[in-house]
C-alpha positions in Angstrom: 90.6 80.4 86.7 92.9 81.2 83.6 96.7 80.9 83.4 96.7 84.9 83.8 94.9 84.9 86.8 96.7 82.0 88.1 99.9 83.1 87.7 99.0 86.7 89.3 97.5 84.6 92.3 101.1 82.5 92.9 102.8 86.0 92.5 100.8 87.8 94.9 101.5 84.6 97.5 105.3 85.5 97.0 106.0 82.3 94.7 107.1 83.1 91.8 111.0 84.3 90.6 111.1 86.2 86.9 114.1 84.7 84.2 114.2 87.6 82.2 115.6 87.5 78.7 116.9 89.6 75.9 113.2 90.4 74.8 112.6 92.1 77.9 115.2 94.9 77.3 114.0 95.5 74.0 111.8 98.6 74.9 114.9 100.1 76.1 116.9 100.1 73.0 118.9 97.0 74.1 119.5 94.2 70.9 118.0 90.9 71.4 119.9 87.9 71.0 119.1 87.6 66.9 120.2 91.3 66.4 123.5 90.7 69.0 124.2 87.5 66.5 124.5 89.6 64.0 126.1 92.6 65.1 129.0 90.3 66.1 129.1 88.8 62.5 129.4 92.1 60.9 132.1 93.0 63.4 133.8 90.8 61.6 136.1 91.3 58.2 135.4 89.6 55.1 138.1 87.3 55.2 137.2 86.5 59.0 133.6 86.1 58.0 134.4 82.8 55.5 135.1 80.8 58.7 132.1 81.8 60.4 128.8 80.9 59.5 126.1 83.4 59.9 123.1 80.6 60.3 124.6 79.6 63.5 122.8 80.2 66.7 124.4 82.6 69.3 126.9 80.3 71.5 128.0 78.9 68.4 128.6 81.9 66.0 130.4 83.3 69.1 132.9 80.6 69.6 133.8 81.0 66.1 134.1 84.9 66.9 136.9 83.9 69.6 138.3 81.3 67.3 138.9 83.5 64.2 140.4 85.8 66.6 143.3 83.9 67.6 141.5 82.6 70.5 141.3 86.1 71.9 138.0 87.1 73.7 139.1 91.4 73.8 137.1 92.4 71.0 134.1 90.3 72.3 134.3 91.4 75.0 134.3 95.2 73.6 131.7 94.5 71.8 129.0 93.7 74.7 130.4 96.7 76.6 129.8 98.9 73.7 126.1 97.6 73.6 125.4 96.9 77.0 127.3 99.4 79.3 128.5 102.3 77.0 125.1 102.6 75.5 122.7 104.5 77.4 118.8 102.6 78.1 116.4 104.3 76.3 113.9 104.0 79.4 113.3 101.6 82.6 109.9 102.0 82.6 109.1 98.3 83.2 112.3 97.3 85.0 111.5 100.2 87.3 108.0 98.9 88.0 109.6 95.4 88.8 111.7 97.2 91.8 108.5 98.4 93.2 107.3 94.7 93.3 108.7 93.4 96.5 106.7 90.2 95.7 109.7 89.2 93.7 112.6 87.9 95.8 114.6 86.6 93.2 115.3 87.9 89.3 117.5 85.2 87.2 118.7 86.8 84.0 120.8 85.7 81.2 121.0 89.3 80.2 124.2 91.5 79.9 123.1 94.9 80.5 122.4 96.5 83.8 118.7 97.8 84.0 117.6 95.9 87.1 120.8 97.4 88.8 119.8 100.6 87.9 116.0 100.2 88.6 117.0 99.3 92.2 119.0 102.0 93.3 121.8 100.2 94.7 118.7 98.6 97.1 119.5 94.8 95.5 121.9 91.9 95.7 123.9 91.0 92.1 125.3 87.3 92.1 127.2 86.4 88.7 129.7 84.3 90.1 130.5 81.4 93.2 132.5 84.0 95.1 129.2 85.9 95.7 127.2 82.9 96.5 128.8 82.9 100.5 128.0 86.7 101.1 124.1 86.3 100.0 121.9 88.4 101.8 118.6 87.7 102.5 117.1 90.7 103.0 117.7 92.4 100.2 115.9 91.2 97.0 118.8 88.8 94.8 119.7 89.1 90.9 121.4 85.9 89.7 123.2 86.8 86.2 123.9 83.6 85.2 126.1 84.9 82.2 128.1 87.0 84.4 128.3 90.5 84.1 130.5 93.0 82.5 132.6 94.4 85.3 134.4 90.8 85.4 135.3 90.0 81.8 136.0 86.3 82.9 132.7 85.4 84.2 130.7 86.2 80.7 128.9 82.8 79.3 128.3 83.2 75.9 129.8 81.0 73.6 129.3 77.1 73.7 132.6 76.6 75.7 131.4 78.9 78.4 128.5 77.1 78.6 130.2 73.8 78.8 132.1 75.1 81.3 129.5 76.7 83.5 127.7 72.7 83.3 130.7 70.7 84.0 130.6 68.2 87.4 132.9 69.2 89.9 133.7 72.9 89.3 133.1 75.9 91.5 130.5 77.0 88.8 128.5 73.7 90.7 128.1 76.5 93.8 126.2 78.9 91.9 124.1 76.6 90.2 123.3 74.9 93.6 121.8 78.0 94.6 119.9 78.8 91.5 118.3 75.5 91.4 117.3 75.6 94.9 115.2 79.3 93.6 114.0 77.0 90.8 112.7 73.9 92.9 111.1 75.9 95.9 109.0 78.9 93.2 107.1 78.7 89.8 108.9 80.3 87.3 107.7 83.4 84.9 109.9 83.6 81.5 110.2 87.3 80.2 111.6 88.2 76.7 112.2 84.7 75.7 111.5 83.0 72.2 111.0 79.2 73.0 114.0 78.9 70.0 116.5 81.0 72.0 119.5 79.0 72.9 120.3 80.9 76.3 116.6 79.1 77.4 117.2 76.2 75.6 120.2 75.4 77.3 119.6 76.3 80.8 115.7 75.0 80.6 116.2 71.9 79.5 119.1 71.4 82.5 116.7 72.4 85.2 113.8 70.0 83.8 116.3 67.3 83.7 117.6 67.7 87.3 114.0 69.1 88.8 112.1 66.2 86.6 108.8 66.1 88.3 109.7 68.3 91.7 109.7 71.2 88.9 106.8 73.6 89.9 104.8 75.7 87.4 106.3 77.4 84.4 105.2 80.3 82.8 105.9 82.1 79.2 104.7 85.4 78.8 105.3 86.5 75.2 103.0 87.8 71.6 101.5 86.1 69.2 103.7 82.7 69.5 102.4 80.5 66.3 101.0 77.1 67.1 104.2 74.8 66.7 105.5 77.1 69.5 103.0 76.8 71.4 102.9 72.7 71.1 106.2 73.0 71.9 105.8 74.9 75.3 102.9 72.7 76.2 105.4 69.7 75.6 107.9 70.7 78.3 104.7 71.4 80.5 105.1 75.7 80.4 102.1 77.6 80.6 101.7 80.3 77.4 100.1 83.5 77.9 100.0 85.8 74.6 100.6 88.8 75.8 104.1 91.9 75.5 105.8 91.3 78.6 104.9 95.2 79.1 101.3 94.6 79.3 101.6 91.7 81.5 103.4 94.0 84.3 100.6 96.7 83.5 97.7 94.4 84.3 99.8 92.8 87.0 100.2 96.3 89.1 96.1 96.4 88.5 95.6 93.2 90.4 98.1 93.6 93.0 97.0 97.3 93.4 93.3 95.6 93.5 94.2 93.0 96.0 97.2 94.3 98.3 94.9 95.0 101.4 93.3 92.2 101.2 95.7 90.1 101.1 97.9 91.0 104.1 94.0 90.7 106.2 94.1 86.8 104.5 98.0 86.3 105.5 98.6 85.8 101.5 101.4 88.2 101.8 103.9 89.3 104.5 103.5 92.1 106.4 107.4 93.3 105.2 106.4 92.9 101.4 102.8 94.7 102.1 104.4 97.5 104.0 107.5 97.8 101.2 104.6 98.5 98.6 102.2 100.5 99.7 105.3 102.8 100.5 106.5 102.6 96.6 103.2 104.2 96.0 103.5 106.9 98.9 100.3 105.2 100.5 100.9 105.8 104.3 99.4 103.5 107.2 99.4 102.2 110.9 99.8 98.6 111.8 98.0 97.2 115.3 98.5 93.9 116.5 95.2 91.9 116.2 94.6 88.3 117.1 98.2 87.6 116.9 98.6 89.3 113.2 99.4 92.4 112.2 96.3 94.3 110.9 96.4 98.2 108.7 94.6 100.9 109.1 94.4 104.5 108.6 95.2 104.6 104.9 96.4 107.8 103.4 98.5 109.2 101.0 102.2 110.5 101.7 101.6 113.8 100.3 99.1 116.0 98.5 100.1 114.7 95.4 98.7 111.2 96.0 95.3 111.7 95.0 91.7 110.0 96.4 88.3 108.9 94.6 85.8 107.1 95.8 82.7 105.8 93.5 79.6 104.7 95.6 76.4 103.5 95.7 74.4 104.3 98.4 70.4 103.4 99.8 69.1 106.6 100.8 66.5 108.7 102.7 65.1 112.0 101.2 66.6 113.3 104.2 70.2 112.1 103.4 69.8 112.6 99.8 69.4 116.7 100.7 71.8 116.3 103.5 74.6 115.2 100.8 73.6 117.2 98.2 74.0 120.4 100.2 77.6 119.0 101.2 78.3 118.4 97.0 77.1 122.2 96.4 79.1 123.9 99.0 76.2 124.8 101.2 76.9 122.8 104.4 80.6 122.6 105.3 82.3 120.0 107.7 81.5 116.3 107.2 79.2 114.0 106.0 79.1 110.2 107.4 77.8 107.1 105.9 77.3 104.0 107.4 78.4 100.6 105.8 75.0 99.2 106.0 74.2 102.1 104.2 76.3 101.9 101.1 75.5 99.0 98.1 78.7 98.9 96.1 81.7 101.2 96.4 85.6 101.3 94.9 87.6 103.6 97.1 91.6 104.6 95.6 94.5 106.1 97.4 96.4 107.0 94.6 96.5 103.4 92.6 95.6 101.3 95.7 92.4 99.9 96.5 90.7 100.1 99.6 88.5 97.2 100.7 85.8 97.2 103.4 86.9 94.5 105.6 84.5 94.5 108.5 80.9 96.0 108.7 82.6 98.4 111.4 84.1 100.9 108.4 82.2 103.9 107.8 82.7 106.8 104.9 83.2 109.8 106.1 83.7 112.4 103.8 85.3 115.8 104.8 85.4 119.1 102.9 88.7 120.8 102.2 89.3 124.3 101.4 89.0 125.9 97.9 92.0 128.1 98.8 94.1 128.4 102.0 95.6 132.3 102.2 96.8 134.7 105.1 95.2 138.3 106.1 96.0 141.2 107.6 93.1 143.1 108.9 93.8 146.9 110.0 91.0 148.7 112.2 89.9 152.6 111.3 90.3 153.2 115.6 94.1 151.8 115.2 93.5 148.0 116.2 95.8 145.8 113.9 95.3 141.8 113.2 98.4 140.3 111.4 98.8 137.0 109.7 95.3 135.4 110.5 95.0 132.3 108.5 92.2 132.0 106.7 90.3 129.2 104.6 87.6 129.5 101.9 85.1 126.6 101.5 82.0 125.9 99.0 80.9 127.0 95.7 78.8 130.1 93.9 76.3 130.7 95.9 77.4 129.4 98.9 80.8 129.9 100.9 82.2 129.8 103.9 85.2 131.7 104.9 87.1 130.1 108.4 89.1 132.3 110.2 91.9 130.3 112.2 92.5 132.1 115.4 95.0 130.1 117.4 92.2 130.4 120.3 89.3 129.7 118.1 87.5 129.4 115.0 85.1 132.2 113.6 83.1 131.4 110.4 81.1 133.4 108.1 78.6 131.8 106.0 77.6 133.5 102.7 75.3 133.1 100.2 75.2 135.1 97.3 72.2 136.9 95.4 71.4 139.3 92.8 69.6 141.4 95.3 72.5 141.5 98.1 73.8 138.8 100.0 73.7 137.2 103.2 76.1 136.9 106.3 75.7 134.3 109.0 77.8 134.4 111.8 79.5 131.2 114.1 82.6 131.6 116.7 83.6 128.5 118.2 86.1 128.9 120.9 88.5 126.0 122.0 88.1 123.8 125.2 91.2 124.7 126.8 92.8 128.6 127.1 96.8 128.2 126.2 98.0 131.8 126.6 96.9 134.9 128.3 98.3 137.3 125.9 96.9 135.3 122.8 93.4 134.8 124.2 93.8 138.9 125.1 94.4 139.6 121.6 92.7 137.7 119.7 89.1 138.6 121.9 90.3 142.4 121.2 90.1 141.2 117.3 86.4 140.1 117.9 85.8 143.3 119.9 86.6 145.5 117.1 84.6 143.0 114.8 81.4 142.6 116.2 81.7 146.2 117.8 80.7 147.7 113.8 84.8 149.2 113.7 85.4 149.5 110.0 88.4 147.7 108.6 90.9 147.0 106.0 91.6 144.0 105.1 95.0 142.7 102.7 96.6 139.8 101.6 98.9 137.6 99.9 101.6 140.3 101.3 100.7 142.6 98.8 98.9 146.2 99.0 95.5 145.2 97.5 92.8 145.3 100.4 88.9 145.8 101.0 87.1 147.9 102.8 84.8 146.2 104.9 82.4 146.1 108.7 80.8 144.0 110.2 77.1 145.1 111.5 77.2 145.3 115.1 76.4 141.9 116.1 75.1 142.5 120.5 75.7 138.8 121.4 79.5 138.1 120.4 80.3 141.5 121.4 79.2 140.8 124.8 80.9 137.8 124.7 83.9 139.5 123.2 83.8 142.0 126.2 83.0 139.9 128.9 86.0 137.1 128.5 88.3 140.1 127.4 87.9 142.0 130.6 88.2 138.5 132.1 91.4 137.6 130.9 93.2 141.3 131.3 92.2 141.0 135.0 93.9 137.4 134.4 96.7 138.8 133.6 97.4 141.6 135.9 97.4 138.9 138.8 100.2 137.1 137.1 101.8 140.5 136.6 101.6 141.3 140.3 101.7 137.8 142.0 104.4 136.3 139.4 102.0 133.4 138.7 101.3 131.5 135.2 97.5 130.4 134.2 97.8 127.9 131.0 95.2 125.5 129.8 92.2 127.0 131.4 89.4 125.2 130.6 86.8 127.4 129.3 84.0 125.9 131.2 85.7 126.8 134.3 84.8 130.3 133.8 81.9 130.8 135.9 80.0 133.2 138.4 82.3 131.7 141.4 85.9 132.2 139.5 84.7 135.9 138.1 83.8 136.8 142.5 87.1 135.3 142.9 89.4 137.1 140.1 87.3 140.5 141.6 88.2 140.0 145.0 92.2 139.8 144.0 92.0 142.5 141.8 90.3 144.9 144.0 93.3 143.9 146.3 95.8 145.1 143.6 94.2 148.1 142.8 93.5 149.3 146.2 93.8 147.1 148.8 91.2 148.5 151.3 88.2 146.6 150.5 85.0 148.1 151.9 82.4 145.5 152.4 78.9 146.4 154.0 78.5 144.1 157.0 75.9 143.7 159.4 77.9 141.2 161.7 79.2 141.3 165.0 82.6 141.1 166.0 83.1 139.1 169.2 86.6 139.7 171.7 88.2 138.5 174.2 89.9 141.1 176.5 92.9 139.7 177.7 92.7 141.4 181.0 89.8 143.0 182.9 91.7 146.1 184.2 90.0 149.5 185.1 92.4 150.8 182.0 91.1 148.4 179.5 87.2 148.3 181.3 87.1 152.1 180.8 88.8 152.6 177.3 86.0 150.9 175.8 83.6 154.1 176.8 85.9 155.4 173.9 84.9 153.1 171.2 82.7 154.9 169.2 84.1 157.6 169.3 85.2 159.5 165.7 88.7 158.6 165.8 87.7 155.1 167.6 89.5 152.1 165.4 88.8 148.5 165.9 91.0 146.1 163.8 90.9 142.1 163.7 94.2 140.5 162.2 94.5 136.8 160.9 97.5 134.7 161.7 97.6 132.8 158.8 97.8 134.3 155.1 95.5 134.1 153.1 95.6 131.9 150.1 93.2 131.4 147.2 93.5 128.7 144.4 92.2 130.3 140.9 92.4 128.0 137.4 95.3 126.3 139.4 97.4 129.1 140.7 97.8 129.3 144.2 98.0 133.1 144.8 99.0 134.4 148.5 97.0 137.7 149.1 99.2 137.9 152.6 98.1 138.6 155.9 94.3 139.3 156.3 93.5 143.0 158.3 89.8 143.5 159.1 89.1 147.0 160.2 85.0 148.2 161.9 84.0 151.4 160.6 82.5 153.4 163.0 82.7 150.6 165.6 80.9 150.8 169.1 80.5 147.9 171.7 76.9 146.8 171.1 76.7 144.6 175.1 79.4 147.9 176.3 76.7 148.2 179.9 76.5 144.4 180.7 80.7 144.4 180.6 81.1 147.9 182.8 78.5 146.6 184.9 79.7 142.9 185.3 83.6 143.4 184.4 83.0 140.9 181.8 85.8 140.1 179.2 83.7 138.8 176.3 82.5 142.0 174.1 80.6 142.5 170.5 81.6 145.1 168.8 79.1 146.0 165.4 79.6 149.0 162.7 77.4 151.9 163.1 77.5 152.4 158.8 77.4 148.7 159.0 80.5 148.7 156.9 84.2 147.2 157.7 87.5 147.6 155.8 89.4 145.1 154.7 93.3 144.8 153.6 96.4 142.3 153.3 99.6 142.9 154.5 102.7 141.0 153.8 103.9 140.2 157.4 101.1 140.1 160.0 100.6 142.5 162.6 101.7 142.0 166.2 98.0 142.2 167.6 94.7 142.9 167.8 93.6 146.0 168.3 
């Protein structure tokens, strides 16, 4: 394994902190520690600059700075706000793409200006001096700016009595330092926009390696084209060189960890917090489930339509599946096409920048068409008949399309292919399962009667006035259907009209030959209720006395104006799609009744009688309260 690769291992395992230097704010217009040298030497004024010497490193030129100034630090002071704070970046690029590696825990920085502040959003921790050491917090990403910072003049280190200062046994500064040595000791270190010959490393490098000594983990130098005594140099204080900008190191970093971000939280390489924290920097959605004690993702997908897919495959294929797939590509078959993962040889699947790795044998490729264009219609019928606001979708490519109507209820598609001599219409309506709304399901089959019933049409869109004249050829089999389910579900709802009753999520498979005898029976009672039924029965009595009254009025039954009624105690309930709906009191009336055993009870004074319809009809009707007796 290289030192590249290496490093980008420890990083992804959450064990590395970044010391960035000047170098790494060059890109953004910010003077390295050479050009800040000498902007502060020709700050000065020629008598000034005879007690300064230009050849001086940093530190040392700007103690002199101070000391030619009376001792005064102001204008020093001016002069790094002027460069650092007044001065607007250039760009954050790289900074920015630093924030969106939660990987990195801790950022120690020697710099002045304030580009990781600004590439966090507010979202980060800034400790320049001991006061801030007691109010870390750990869950929020640290920047230790161990040369202070600008909006507290005092705690700047930059010339050589700052830095003696900073180093001195026994001062607060020994807080601070305790704290950035403990960062130090427990990660490997990456160097960003340092020379190996720049004092503020120099310094603070050679402090660590003398307190870490051998408990110092790796150390890493990322900068161009360093000439070979440089390079002996770093190899002598044991720091790993890597010859590459500090840009193009992040670059092919977000590669790898892009590459290898999945896998790792399946291996445990990387928390679950840091995993989640950046596949959410790049709008890559997810769920979590708890497996075996671990957190496992799933369900990858991009925030919003802007994150883009690709998938490159390799699969081992039938003829069959090879025509299956290419009619998907071409547009002729719409919907989905599945492939197996024993099925596919090689494959590198993106959300966005993200890779997607298969991590069991259980993950399949399914791949789904989507719409060429999503719009809304209106559709006016020649008989009157208006359909607003249908949303419809257009799949495929020349020749082949197919255009999905999205009824609320159902789905109707028409498949077309296109020729020089004509072209072709196929017809598909797939209804839902389950029947929300009454009203809805009652307009929207009216729609498909007028459709498939051959009613020309207009039909607009995109809220203008442009349309097309259109019809559909009379198509017998979903106008039947059309007409059957529509009478259905008006009959539906005149019971709730009348009964004051509510049928929702009617399964459509509950529609049968029993529920449409059912809905019949109550709607005849709405309409008319005196239901004549032919009936060749018998009706069987009990007289409830054998007087020579009762004995001889039933010489009268069948008679013209003769009536024989039967009434029910209880009402009469029926249950239809879940509604309970009381039809009331049940009347049964004979038409043309006579007394079919009438000699055997004058003869023998018998109480028990049969009484049968002449027409071999009776008439039945509800009341709401029941009747006081038979008659």
């Amino acid at each position: 394994m290289n030192r590249t690769e290496n490093l980008f291992e420890l990083i992804r395992r959450e064990e590395v902190v970044i010391w960035a230097g000047a170098g790494f704010s060059l890109y953004a217009g910010y003077p390295s520690g050479k050009t800040l040298k000498d902007i502060l030497y020709h700050r000065l004024s020629k008598s000034e600059k005879r007690h300064v010497r230009k050849s001086h490193d940093l530190p040392k030129l700007a103690e002199e700075f101070v000391s030619v100034k009376q001792g005064s630090r102001n204008e020093l002071i001016r002069l790094l706000e002027e460069e650092f704070l007044i001065k607007l970046p250039k760009s954050t690029e790289y900074h920015d793409k630093i924030a969106n590696i939660p990987h990195f825990n801790t950022i120690i920085t020697t710099n002045y200006d304030s580009l990781f502040e600004i590439a966090y959003k507010g979202n980060v921790q800034v400790i320049f001096s001991p006061q801030k050491v007691s109010y870390i917090n750990h869950k929020l990403p640290q920047i230790f700016k161990v040369h202070g910072d600008l909006s507290i003049p005092e705690s700047i280190i930059i010339t050589n009595s700052d830095y003696n200062r900073f180093f001195q046994e026994g001062t607060e500064n020994d807080n601070l330092w305790t704290v950035v040595k403990e960062r130090l000791i427990t990660k490997n270190i990456l160097f960003l926009g340092y020379n190996i010959e720049d004092p503020n490393i120099e310094v603070i490098f050679n402090r660590i390696t003398e307190e870490l000594q051998s408990h110092r983990k790796e150390c890493f130098l990322v900068a161009p084209s360093l000439p070979p005594l440089k390079r002996n140099i770093l190899q002598a204080k044991a720091i790993s060189y890597i010859n590459k900008k500090a840009e193009t190191f992040i670059d092919e970093l977000l590669i790898n960890l892009n590459k290898n971000i999945i896998k790792d939280h399946e291996d445990g390489v990387v928390s679950t917090d840091t995993f989640s924290k950046y596949l959410l920097s790049h709008d890559v959605l997810f769920d979590l489930k708890p497996v075996n004690n671990k957190f496992r993702a799933g369900a990858f997908r991009g925030a919003n339509d802007s994150v883009k897919s690709r998938l490159n495959f390799t699969v081992e294929s039938t003829r069959q599946f090879y025509n299956e797939f290419n009619d998907f590509i071409i547009g002729k078959n719409v919907g989905q096409v599945v492939i197996d993962s024993k099925n596919i040889r090689s494959s590198d699947f993106r959300i966005g920048d993200i890779g997607i790795p298969y991590l069991d044998d259980s993950v399949k490729i399914i791949l789904k068409s989507i719409p060429r264009k999503k719009l809304n219609i209106d559709i006016k019928f020649d008989n009157g008949f208006d359909f607003e606001n249908l949303p419809v979708e257009i799949y495929g490519n020349d020749p082949f399309y197919e255009i999905h109507c999205k009824l609320k209820s159902a789905v109707l598609i028409l498949k077309l292919e296109l020729k020089d001599k004509g072209s072709s219409v196929n017809l598909d309506y797939q209804h839902n399962k389950v029947c929300s709304k009454i009203n809805q399901e009652i307009l929207e089959l009216s729609f498909m009667e007028n459709l498939f019933g051959g009613v020309e049409f207009r039909v607009f869109w995109d809220n203008t006035n442009k349309f097309i004249k259109q019809s559909v050829p009379y198509q017998k089999h979903f106008s039947d259907f059309a007409n059957f389910f529509l009478g259905y579900f008006q009959n539906l709802r005149l019971v709730e009209n009348h009964f004051k009753v509510r049928f929702s999520t009617i399964d459509i498979s509950e529609i049968n030959e029993k529920t449409v005898e059912v809905l019949k029976e109550i709607v005849d009672v709405i309409k008319s209720n005196k239901l004549k039924y032919t009936w060749k029965g018998i009706m069987e009595a009990t007289l409830f006395n054998d007087s020579d009254e009762i004995i001889n009025s039933l010489k009268n039954i069948g008679n013209e104006n003769a009536l024989v009624v039967a009434n029910e105690r209880e009402e009469t309930k029926i249950t239809l799609h879940g509604q309970l709906v009381n039809l009331g009191f049940k009347q049964v009336q004979v038409e043309s009744p006579y007394v079919v055993n009438l000699e055997t009870v004058l003869k023998n004074r018998m109480k028990d009688i049969q009484v049968a319809s002449k027409t071999s009809k009776i008439i039945v009707s509800y009341n709401s309260e029941p009747s006081p007796i038979n008659q």
